[in-house]
Backbone as numpy.savetxt, mean C-alpha at the origin, in Angstrom:
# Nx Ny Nz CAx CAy CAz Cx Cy Cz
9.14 10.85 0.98 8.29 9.70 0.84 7.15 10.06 -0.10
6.83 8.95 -0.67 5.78 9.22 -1.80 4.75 7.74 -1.62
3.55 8.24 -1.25 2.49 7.43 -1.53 1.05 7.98 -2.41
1.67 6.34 -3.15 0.54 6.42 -4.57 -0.57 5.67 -4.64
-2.21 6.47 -4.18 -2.80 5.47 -4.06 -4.48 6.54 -5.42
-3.80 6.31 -6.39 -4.84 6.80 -7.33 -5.32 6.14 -7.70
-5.23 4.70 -8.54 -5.97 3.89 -9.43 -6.03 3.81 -10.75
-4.79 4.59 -11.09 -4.10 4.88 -12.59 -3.03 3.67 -12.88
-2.85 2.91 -13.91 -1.85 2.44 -14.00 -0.46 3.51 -14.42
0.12 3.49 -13.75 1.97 4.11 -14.20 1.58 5.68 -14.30
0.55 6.26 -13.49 0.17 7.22 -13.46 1.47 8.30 -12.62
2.75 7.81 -11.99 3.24 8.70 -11.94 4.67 7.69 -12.49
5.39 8.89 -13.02 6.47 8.54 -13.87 7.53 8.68 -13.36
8.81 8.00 -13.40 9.92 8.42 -13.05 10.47 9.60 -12.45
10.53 10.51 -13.59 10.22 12.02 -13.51 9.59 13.21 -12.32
8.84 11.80 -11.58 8.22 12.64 -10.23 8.75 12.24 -8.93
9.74 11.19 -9.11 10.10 10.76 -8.39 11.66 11.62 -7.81
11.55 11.69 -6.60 12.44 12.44 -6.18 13.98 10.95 -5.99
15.08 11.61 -6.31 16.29 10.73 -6.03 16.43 10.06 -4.56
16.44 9.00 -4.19 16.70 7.98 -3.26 15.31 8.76 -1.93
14.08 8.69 -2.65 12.58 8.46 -1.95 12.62 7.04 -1.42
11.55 6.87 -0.41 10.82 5.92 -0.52 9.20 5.95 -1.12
9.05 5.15 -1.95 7.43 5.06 -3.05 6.93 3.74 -2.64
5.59 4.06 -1.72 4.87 3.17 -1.43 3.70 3.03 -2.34
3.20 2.38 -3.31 2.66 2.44 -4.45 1.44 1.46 -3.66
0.41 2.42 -3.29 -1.16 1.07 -3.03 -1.93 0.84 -4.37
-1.65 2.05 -5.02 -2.89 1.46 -5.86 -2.36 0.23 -6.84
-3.79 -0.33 -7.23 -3.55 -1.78 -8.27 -4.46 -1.86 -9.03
-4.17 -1.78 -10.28 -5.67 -2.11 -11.27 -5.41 -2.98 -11.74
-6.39 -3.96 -12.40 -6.51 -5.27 -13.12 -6.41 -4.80 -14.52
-5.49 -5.24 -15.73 -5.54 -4.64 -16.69 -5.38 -6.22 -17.47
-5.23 -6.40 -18.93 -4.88 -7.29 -19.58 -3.53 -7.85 -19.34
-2.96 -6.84 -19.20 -1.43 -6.98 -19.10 -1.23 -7.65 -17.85
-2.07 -7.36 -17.19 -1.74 -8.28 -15.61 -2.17 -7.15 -14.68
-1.89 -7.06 -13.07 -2.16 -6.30 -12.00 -0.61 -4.85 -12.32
-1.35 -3.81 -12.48 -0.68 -2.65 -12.41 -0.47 -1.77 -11.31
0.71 -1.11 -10.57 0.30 -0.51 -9.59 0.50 1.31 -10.27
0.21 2.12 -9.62 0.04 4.01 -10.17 1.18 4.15 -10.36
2.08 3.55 -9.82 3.87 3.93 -10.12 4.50 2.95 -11.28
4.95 3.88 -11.93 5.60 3.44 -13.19 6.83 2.66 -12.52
7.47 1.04 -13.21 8.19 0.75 -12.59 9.50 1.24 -12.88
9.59 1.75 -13.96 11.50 2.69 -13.99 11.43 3.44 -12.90
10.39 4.06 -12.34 10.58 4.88 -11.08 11.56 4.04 -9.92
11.85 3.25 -9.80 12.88 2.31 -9.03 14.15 2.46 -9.32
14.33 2.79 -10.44 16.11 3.49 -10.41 16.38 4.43 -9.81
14.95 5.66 -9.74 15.73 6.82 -8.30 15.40 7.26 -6.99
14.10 5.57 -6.98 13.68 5.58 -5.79 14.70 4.62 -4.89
15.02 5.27 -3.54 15.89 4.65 -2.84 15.38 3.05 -2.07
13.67 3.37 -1.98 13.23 1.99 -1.83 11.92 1.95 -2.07
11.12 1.12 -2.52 10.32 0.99 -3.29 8.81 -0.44 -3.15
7.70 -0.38 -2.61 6.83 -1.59 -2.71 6.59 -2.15 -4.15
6.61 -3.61 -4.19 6.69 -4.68 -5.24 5.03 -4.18 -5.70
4.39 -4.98 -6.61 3.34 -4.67 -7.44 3.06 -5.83 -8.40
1.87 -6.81 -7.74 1.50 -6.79 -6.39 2.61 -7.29 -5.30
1.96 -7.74 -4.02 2.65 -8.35 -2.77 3.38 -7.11 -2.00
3.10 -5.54 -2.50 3.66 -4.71 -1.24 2.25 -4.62 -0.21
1.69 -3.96 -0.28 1.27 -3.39 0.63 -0.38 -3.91 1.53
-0.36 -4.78 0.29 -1.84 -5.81 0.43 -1.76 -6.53 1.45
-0.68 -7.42 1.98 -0.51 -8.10 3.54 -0.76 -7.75 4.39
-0.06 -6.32 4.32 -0.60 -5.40 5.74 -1.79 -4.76 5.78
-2.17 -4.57 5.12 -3.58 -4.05 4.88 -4.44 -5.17 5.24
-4.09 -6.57 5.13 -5.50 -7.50 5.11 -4.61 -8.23 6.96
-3.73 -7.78 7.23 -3.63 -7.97 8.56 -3.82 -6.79 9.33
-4.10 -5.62 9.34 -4.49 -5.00 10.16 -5.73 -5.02 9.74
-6.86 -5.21 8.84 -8.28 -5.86 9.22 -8.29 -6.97 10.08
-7.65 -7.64 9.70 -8.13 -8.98 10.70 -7.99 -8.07 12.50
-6.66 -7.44 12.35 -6.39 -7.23 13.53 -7.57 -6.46 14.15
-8.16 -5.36 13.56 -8.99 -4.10 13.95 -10.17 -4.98 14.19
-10.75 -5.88 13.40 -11.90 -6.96 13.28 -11.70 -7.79 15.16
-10.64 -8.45 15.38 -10.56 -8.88 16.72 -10.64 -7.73 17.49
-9.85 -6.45 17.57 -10.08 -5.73 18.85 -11.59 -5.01 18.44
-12.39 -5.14 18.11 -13.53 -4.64 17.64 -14.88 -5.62 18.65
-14.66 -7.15 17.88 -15.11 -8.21 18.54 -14.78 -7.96 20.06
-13.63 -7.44 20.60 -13.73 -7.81 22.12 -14.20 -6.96 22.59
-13.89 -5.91 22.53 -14.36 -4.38 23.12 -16.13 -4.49 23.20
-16.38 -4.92 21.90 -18.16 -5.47 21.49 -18.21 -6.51 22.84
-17.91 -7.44 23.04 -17.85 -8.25 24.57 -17.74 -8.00 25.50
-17.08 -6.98 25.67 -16.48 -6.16 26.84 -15.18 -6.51 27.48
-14.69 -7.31 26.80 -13.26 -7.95 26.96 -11.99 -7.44 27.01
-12.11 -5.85 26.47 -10.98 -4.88 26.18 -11.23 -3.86 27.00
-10.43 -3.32 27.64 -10.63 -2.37 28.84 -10.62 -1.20 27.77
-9.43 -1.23 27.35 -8.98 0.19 26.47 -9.08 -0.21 25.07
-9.82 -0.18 23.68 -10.21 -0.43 22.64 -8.76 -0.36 21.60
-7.74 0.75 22.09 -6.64 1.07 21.72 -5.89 0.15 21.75
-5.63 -0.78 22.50 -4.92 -2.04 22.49 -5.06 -3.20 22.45
């Protein structure tokens, strides 16, 4: 498994990619060209599976805030016995 979260566009190349990985690519920069993620996209021919760029990994990321944000709020209330769940 390979996670890329530098802030380079196509900062890692094919070449680093190991044959049938999975490459979870977070980072994203705003460029002219449009939203870039650190993984070059030919890296997908020898990655066995691979996050889109954008729409991988940003969903889950902005749902486990929301989520951490509610168990935060209750525990703050006293509503959560165990903060963990």
């Amino acid at each position: 498994m390979l996670v890329a979260a530098v802030g380079q566009p196509h900062v890692i190349v094919p070449e680093m990619v190991k044959l049938g990985s999975t490459v979870i690519d977070v980072g994203l920069t705003r460029t002219n060209e449009g939203l870039l993620g650190d993984v070059d996209p030919a890296a997908a021919e020898r990655a066995a599976y691979i996050t889109p760029v954008p729409g991988g990994v940003g969903p889950m990321t902005i749902a486990m805030v929301l989520q951490n944000t509610v168990t935060a709020a209750r525990a703050r209330r006293g509503k959560l016995a165990n903060p963990a769940h």
